[in-house]
ZANUKE-672837 format. One record per residue (C-alpha): residue number from 0; residue in one letter; y, z, x. Coordinates in nm, 3 decimals. Layout:
{NUM,a,{Y,Z,X}}
...
This chain:
{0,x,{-7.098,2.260,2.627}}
{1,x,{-6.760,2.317,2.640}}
{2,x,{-6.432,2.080,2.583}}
{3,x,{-6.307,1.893,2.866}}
{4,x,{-5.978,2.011,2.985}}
{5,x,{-5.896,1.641,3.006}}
{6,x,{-5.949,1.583,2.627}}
{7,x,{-5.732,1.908,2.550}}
{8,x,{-5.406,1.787,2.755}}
{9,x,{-5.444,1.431,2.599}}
{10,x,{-5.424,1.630,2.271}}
{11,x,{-5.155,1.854,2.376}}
{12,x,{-4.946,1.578,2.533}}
{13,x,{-5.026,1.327,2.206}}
{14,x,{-4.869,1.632,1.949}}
{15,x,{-4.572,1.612,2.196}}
{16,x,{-4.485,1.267,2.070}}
{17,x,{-4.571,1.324,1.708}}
{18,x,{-4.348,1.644,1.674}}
{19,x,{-4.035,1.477,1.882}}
{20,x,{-4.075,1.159,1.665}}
{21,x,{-4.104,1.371,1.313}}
{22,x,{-3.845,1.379,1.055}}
{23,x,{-3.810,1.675,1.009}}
{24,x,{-3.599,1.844,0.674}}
{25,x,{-3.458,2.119,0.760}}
{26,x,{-3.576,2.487,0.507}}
{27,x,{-3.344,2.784,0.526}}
{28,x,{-3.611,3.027,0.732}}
{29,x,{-3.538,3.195,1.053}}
{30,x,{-3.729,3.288,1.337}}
{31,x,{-3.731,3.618,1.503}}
{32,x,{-3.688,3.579,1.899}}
{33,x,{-3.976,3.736,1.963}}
{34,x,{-4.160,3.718,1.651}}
{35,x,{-4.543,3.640,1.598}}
{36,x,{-4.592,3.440,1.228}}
{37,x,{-4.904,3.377,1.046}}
{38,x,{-4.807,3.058,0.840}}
{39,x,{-5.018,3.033,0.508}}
{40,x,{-4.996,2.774,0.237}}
{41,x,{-5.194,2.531,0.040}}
{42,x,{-5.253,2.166,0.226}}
{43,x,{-4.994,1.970,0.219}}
{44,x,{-4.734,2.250,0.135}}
{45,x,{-4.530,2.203,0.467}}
{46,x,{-4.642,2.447,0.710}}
{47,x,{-4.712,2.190,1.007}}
{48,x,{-4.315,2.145,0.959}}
{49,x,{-4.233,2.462,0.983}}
{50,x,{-4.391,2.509,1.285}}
{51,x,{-4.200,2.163,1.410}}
{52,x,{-3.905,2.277,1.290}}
{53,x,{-3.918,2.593,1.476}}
{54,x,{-4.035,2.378,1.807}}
{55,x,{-3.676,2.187,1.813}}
{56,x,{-3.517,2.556,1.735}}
{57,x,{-3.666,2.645,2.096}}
{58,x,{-3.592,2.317,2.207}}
{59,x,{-3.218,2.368,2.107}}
{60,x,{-3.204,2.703,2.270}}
{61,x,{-3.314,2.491,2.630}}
{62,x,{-3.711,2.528,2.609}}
{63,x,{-3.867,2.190,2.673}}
{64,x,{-4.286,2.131,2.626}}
{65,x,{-4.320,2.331,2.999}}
{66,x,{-4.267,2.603,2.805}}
{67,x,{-4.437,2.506,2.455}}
{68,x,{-4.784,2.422,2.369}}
{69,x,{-4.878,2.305,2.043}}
{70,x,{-5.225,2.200,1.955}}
{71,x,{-5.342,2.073,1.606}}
{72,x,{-5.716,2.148,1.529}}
{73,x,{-5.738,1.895,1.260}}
{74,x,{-5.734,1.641,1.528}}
{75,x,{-6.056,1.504,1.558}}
{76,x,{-6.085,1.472,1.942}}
{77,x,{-6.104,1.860,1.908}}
{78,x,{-6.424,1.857,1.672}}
{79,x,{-6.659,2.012,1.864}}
{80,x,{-6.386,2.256,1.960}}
{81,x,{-6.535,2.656,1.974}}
{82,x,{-6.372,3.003,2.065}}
{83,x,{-6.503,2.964,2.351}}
{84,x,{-6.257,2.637,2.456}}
{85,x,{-5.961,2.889,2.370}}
{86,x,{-5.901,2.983,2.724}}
{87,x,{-5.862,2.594,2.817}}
{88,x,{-5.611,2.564,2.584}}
{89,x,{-5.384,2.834,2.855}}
{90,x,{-5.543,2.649,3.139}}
{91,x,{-5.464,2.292,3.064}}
{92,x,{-5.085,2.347,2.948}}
{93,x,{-5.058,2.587,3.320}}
{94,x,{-5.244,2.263,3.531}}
{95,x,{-4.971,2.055,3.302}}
{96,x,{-4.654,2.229,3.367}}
{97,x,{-4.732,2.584,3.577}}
{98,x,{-4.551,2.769,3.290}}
{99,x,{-4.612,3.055,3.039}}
{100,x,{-4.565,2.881,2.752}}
{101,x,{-4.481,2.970,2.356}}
{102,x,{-4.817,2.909,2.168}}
{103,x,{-4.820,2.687,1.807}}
{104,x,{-5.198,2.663,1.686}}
{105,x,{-5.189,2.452,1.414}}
{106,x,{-5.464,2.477,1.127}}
{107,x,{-5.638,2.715,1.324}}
{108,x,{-5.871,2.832,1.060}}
{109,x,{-6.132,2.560,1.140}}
{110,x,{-6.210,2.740,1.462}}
{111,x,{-6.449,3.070,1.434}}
{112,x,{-6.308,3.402,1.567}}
{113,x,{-5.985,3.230,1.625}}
{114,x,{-5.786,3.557,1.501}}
{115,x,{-5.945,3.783,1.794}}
{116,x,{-5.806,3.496,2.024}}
{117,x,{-5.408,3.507,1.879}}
{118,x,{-5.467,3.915,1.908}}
{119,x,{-5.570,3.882,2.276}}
{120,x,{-5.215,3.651,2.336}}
{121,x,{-5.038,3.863,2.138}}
{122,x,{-5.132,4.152,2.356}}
{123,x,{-5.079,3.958,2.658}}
{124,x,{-4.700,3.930,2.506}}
{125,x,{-4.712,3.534,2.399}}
{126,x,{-4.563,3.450,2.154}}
{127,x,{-4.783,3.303,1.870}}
{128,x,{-4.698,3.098,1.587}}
{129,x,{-5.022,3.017,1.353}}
{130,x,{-5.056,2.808,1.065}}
{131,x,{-5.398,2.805,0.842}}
{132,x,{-5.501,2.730,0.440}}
{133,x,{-5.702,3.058,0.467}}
{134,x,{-5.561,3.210,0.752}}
{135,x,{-5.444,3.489,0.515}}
{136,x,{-5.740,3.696,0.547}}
{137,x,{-5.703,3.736,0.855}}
{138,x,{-5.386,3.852,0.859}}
{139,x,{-5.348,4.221,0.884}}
{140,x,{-5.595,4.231,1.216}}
{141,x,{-5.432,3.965,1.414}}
{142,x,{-5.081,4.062,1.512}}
{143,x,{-4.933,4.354,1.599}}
{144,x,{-4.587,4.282,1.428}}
{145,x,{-4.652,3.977,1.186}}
{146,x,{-4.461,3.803,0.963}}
{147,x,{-4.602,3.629,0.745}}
{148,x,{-4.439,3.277,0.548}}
{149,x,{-4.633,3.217,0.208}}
{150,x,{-4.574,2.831,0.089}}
{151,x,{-4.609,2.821,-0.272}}
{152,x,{-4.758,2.409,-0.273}}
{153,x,{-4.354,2.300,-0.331}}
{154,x,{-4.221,2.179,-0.001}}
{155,x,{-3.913,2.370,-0.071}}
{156,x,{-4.014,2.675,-0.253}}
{157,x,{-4.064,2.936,0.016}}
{158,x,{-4.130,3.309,0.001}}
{159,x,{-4.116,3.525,0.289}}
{160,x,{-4.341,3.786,0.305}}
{161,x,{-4.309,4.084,0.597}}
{162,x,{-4.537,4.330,0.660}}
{163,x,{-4.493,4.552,0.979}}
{164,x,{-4.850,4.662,1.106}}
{165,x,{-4.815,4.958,1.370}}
């Protein structure tokens, strides 16, 4: 049985709040425009921030949560959450807000075959921004131009890692 569309925007709109209420300290790592990034570390070593941090960059630049969805599969309403449910994710932020919008998948690694899923979007031109305790593994097959930001467990002590895949 799949997720209810219902549950996913309550989830999606819920994140909303918790990213625009976050305090957030600012690390010295930029973005590409229209860069995909694979976000790796050890729990607790910051990567959720990153990814808010790079939210209020696009927020900055004029793109409000029409145009960004951000879903956290750690949160337990999305338990029973399969690859399958990946498509609702698209559907529910369009029924929300009729836009295309910049995808953040936050500690995505709990979900099976969710690297074939950020290829597809990738391919479909989305932008993608991934962040996962294993998701390293996965790495080299999931996006065509990746970028990958290695947290080494201190907060501040980042490494930034590129590879270019053709």
């Amino acid at each position: 049985m799949s997720l209810s569309k219902d549950v996913i925007k309550q989830c999606l709109i819920s994140k909303q709040r918790e990213v625009d209420e976050a305090i957030i300290v600012p690390r010295p790592v930029e973005f590409e425009e229209n860069g995909n990034y694979v976000i790796v570390g050890v729990r607790h070593a910051g990567t959720s921030y990153l990814l808010y941090q790079r939210v209020r960059q696009l927020q900055a630049a004029g793109k409000g949560w029409d145009e960004i969805l951000f879903v956290n599969f750690e949160d337990e309403r999305l338990a029973e959450f399969q690859a399958e449910d990946f498509n609702s994710l698209l559907e529910a932020h369009l029924e929300l807000y009729g836009k295309k919008p910049v995808v953040f998948l936050d500690e995505v690694q709990n979900i099976p075959h969710w690297d074939k899923y950020v290829r597809r979007l990738a391919d479909a031109k989305y932008r993608v921004y991934v962040t996962g305790s294993n998701a390293k593994q996965k790495l080299k097959v999931v996006l065509g131009v990746p970028e990958l930001l290695k947290l080494q467990g201190i907060v501040h002590s980042i490494t930034k890692c590129t590879k270019k895949v053709n």
